[in-house]
C-alpha positions in Angstrom: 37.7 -114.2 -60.7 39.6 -115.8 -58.0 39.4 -119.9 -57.5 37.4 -119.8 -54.6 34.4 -118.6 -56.8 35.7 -120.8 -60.0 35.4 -123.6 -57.0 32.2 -124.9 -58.0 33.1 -125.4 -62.2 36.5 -126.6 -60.9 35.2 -129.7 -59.3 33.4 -130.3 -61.9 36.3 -130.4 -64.3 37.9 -132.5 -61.7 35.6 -135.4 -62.0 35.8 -135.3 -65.5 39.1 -135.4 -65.8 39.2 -138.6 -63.1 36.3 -139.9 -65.1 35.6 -143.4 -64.0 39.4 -143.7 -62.9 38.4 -144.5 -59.1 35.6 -147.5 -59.4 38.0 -149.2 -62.5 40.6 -149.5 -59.7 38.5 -149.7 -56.8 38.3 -154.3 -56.8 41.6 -154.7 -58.7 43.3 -157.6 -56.7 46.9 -157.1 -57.3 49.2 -160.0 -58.0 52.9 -159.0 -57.2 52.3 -156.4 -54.8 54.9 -157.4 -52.2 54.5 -154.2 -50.0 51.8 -151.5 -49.2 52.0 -147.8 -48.0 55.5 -147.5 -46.7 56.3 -144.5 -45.7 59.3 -142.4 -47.6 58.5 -139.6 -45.0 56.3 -138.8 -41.9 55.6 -135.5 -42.6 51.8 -136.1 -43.9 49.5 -139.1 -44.4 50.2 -139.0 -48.1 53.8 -139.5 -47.8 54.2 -143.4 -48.8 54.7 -145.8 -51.9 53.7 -149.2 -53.0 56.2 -151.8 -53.9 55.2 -154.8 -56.8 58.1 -157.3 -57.3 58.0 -159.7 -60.0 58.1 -163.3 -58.8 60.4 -164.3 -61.8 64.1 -163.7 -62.8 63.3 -163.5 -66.5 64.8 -159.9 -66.3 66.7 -160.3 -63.2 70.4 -159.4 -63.3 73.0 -159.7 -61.1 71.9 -155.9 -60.4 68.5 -156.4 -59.9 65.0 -155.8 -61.5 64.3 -153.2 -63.7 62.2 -150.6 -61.6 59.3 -148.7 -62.8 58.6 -145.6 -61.2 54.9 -145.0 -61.7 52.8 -141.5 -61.3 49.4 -141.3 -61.0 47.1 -138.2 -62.6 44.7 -135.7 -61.3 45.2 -132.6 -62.0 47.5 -132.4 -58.7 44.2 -132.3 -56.9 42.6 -135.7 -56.6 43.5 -139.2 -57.3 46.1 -141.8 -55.9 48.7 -144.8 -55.9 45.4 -147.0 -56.8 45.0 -145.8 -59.9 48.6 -147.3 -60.7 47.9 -150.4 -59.3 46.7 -152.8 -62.6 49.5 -151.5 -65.0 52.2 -151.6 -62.2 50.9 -155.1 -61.7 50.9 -156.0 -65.5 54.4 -154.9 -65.4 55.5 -157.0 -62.3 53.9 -159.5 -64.2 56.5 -158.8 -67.6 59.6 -158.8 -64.8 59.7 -155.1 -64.0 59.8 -153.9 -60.3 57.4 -150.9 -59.9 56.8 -148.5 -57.5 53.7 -146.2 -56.9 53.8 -143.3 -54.5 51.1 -140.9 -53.5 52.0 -137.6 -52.8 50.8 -134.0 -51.5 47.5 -133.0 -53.3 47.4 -129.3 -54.3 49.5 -126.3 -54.7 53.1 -126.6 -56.3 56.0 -127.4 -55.2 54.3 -129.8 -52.6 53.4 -132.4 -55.2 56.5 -132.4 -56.8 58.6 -132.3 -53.4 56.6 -135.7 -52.4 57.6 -137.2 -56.0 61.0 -136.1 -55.4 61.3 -137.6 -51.8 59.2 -140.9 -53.0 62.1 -141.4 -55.8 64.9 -140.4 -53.6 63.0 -143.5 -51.3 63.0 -145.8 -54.3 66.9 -145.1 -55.0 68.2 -145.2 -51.6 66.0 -148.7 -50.9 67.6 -149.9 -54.3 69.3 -153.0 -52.2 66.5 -153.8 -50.1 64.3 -154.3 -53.0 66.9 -155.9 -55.9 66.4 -152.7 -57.7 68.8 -152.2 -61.0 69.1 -148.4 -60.7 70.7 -148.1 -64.6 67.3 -149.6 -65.4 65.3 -146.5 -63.6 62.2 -145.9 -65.6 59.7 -142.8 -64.8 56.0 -143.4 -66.0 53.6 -141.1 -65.0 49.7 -140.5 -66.9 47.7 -136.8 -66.8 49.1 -134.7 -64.2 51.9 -137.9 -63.6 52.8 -137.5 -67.3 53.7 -133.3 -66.6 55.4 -134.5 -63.5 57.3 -137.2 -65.0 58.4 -134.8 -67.7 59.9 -132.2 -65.2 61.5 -134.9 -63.1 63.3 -136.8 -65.4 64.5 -133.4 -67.2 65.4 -131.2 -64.0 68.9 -130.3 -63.4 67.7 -128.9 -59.4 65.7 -131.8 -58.1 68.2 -131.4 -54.7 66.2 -128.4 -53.9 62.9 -130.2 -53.6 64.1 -132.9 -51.3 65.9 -130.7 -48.2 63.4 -131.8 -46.1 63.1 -135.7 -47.0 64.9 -138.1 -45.2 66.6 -139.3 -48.2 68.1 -137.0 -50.8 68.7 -136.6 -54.5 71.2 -135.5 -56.4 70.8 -132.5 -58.4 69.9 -135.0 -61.4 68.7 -138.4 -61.9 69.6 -140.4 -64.8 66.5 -142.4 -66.0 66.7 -145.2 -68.8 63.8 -144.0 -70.3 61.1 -141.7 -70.0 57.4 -142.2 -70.7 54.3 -140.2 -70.3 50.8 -140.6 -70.8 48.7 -138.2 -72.0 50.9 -135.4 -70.4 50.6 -131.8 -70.3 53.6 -129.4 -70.8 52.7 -125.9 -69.9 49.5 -125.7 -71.3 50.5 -122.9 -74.8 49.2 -125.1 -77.9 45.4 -125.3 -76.5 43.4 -122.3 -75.6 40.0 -122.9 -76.2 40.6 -126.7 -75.7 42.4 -126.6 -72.1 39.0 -125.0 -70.6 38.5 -128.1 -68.1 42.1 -128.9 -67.9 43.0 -125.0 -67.4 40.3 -125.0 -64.4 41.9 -128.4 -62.1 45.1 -126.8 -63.1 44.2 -123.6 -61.2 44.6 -125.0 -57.6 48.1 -126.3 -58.9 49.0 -122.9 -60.3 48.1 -121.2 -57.4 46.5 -118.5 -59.9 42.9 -118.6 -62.1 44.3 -119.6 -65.3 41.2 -120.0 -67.6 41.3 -116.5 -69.7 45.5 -116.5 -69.6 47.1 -116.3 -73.3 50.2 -119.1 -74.2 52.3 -115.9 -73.4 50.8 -115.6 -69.4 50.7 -119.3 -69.8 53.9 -120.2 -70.1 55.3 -117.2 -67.9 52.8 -119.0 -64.8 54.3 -122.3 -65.3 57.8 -121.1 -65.6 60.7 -123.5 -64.3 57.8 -125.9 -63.1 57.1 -127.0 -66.7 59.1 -129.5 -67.8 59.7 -127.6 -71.2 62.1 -125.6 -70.1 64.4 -128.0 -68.8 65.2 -129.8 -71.8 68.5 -129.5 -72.6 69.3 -132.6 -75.0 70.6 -134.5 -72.1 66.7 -136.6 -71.3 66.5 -140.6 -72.1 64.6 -141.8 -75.0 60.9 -141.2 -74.2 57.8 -142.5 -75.8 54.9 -140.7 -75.4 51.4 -141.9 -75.7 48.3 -140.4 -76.3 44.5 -140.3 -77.4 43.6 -138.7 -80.6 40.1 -138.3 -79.1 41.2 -136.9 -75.8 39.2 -134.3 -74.9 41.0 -133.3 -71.5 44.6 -132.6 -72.6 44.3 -132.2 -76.3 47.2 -133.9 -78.5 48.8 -130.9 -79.2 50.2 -130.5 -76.2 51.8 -134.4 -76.5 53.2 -133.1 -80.0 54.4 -130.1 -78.6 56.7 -132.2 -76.1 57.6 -134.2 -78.8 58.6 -131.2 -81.1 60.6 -129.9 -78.0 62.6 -133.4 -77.0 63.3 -133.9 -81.2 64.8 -130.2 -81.2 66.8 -131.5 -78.7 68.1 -134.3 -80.6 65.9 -137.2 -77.7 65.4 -140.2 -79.4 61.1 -140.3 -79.0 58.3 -142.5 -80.0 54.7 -141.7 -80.2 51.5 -143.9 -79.9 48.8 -141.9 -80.8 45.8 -144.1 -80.7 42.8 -143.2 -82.5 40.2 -143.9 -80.8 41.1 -143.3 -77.0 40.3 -140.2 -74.7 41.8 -139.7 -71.7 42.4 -142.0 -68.8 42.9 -145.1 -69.9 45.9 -146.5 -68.1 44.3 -148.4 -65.4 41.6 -149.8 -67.6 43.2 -152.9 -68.7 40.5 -154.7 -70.8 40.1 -151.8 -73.3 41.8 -151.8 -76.3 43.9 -148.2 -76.0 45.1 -150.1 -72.5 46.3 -152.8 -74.3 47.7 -151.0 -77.6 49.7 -148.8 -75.2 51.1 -151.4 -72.7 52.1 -153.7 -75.4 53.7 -150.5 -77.3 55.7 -149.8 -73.8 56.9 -153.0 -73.2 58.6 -153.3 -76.7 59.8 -150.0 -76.0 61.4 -151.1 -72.5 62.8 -154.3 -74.2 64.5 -152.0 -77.0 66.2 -149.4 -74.6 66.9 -151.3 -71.5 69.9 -153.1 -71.3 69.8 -156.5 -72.2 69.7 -159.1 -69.9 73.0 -160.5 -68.6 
């Protein structure tokens, strides 16, 4: 079956992976937002970031903020920087700089050039902003979560930023690493990756929903951030619902067994009661339990303050 005829149950997973994501976000009134869609290329429309500085110096060294590099979800075929908007806030709020890009919806490598080019944006603005570059943190939930996996793991990322005017080296070094009910390349959940396997399709470029862990993994290839691995990532925590019914939690735990193997310091929060898409909802209990578990996180692995 090819996507165009999947189309019609693919948009249907679609919206229940987003879920409520767009009206949680839609009247959130942002407190430290300091600078809105600037453009880290002019490519396409899609092609700019949000900036939120903290109006304190209670983490403020005399090389800047910490900065949190923030990744929304969606399959790679819906969502935005919005969705981002109340955590990155709440962490402006706790002294940490964040930036939220949106990026190319749809067929690999676009997204993952635009989240190359937004971070080689963020790096190369470092000054402009007060940003404390050995305090680079990549945060990313759903979709963000795979893609903050592969980023902060690549060894190539030059290749994806040739045509950006800023570029990156072939690796960043990130401070810490931290994913939201992520996705790796889709092998631990057959039967349970139905809706996630059908958004994922567009991404793929192939239909994916009968494919065995074997085609699964071959499909993803060096796009899955499994591979990359190499024992060299920063600590990571990873955070997920035990009721999730999008990404199932085996594929968190399978991330986990990967970065351990490795010898990366990780932390889990598994909550028990959550499902899947939670970030932006800040009055619910798995938003709280998490951002609370990610900010003592942050405070143990970031440097301390001078």
């Amino acid at each position: 079956m090819t996507i165009k005829r999947q189309l019609p149950v693919i948009l249907l997973g679609l919206m229940l992976i987003v879920g409520f994501s767009a009206h949680a976000q839609r009247d959130y009134l942002p407190s430290y937002r300091v600078a809105q869609d600037l453009a880290y290329n002019s490519r396409y429309p899609k092609q700019v970031v949000d900036v939120f500085l903290p109006d304190g110096d209670s983490r403020l060294t005399d090389s800047g903020y910490p900065v949190i590099f923030m990744i929304h979800g969606g399959g790679y075929v819906t969502g935005s920087k919005a969705i981002m908007t109340p955590i990155a806030d709440y962490f402006a709020g706790e002294g940490f700089a964040a930036v939220t890009p949106n990026y190319r919806l749809g067929t690999r490598p676009g997204p993952i050039e635009d989240l190359a080019c937004a971070l080689a944006w963020t790096i190369s603005n470092a000054d402009v902003y007060n940003f404390d570059l050995s305090r680079l943190v990549i945060l990313g939930e759903s979709a963000g979560g795979n893609a903050a996996a592969l980023i902060s793991a690549h060894d190539d990322l030059a290749r994806f930023t040739t045509d950006c005017p800023s570029h990156l080296p072939s690796r960043v070094e990130f401070a810490a690493v931290i994913p939201y009910y992520m996705y790796g390349d889709m092998t631990t959940c057959e039967a349970a990756c139905i809706l996630l396997k059908q958004a994922t399709s567009f991404y793929l470029g192939e239909p994916i929903l009968s494919y065995t862990p074997n085609q699964m993994r071959d499909i993803w290839g060096d796009t899955s951030p499994l591979v990359w691995i190499d024992g060299s990532e920063a600590p990571t925590m990873v955070i997920h619902g035990q009721q999730d019914d999008i990404v199932p939690i085996s594929e968190a735990e399978h991330y986990v067994e990967v970065l351990s193997a490795a010898g990366i310091p990780v932390e889990t929060v598994y909550i028990p009661d959550a499902m899947h898409g939670f970030i932006e909802r800040l009055t619910t209990e798995p938003s709280r339990i998490a951002r609370e578990a990610v900010l003592a996180f942050l405070n143990r692995v970031l440097a301390p303050v001078q």
